[in-house]
C-alpha positions in Angstrom: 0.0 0.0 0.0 2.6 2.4 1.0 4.1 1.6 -2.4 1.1 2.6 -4.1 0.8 6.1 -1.9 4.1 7.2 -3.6 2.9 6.0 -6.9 0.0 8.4 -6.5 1.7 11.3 -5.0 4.4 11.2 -8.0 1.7 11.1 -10.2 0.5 14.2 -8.3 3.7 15.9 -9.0 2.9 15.6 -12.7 -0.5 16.4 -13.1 -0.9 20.3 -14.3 -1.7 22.8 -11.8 -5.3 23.3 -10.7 -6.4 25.4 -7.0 -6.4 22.4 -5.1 -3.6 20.4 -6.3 -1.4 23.8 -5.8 -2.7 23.7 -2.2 -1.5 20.4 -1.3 1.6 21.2 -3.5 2.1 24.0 -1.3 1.5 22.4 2.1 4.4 19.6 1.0 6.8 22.6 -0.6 6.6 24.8 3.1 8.1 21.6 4.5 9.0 18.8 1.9 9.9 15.9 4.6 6.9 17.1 7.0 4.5 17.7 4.4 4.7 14.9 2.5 4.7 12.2 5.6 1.7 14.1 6.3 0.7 13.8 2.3 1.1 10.4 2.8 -1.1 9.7 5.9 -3.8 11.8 5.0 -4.5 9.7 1.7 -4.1 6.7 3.5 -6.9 8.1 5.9 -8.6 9.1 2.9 -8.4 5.7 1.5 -9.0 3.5 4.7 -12.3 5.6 4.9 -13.2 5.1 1.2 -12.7 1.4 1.6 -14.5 0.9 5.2 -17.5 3.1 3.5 -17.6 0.8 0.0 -18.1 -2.0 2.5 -21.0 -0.2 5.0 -23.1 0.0 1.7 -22.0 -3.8 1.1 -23.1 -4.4 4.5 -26.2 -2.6 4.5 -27.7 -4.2 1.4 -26.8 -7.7 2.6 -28.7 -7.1 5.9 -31.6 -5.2 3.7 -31.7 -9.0 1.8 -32.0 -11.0 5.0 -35.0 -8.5 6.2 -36.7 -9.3 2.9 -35.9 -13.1 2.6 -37.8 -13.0 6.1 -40.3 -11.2 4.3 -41.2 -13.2 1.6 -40.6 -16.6 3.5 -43.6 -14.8 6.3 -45.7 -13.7 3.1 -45.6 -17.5 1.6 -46.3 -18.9 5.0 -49.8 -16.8 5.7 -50.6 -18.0 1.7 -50.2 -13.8 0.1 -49.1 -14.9 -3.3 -49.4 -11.3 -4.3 -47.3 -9.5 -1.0 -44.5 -12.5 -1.7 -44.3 -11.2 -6.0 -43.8 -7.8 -4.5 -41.2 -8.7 -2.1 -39.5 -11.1 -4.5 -39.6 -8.4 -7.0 -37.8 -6.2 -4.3 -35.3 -8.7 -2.9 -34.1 -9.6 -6.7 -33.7 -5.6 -7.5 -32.1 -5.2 -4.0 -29.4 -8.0 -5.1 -29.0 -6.2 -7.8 -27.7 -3.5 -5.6 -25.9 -5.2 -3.6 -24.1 -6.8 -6.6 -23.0 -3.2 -7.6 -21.6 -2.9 -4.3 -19.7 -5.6 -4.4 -17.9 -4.6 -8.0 -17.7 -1.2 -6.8 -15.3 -2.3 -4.0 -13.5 -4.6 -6.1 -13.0 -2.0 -8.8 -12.0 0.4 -5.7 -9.0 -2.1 -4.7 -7.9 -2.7 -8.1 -7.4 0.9 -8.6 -5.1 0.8 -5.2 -3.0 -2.2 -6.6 -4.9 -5.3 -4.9 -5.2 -7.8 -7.0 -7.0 -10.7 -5.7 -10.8 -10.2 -4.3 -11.4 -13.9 -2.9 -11.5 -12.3 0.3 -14.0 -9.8 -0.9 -16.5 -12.7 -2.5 -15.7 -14.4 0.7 -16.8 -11.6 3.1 -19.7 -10.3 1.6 -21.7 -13.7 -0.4 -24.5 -11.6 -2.5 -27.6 -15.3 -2.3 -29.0 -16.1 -5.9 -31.7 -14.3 -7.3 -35.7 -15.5 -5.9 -39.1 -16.7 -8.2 -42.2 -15.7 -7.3 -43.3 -19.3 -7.4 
């Protein structure tokens, strides 16, 4: 990761001047050891954050599919065929979303140099799809 930081920051050095780049060019100029250890842990912070927020949504749309499975699995029981089509038609365009999230995160640590997303697929299992029937 650290590896990566300085890949962005030289990458920072060459892109052309606009207000806020020239801000945190001027910040690392004042005091070029200080500034740009402090560079450094700021867009790790700025990453961590990124990262922990990409998987709060992950998190939030796996627990929004449990609270409808339990739906539609309540709905079948009391024999509403018509409440369990509307919930299934929910759930399925809620996995959607959550699907999203999860490639949204993977694309997220591909653009910081991670490679491998088992870990990801492992953490966060988006269930199949649901039929009405």
């Amino acid at each position: 990761m650290a590896e990566r930081i300085r890949e962005l920051l030289r990458a920072l050095q060459d892109t052309e001047s606009t207000p806020h780049l020239d801000g945190v060019r001027k910040r690392v100029r004042l005091n070029p050891r200080i500034g740009l250890v402090a560079l450094q842990r700021e867009l790790a912070h700025e990453i961590a954050n990124s990262l922990g927020r990409a998987a709060q949504r992950i998190e939030d749309a796996l627990t929004r599919l449990e609270e409808l499975d339990e739906g539609i699995e309540s709905a079948r029981r009391a024999g509403h065929s018509d409440e369990v089509s509307k919930l299934v038609a929910e759930y399925n365009d809620h996995r959607e979303r959550a699907l999203r999230c999860v490639r949204d995160l993977t694309i997220q640590r591909e653009a910081l140099g991670f490679r491998r997303h088992d870990e990801v697929k492992a953490k966060y299992p988006v269930p199949a799809a649901k039929r009405s029937a």
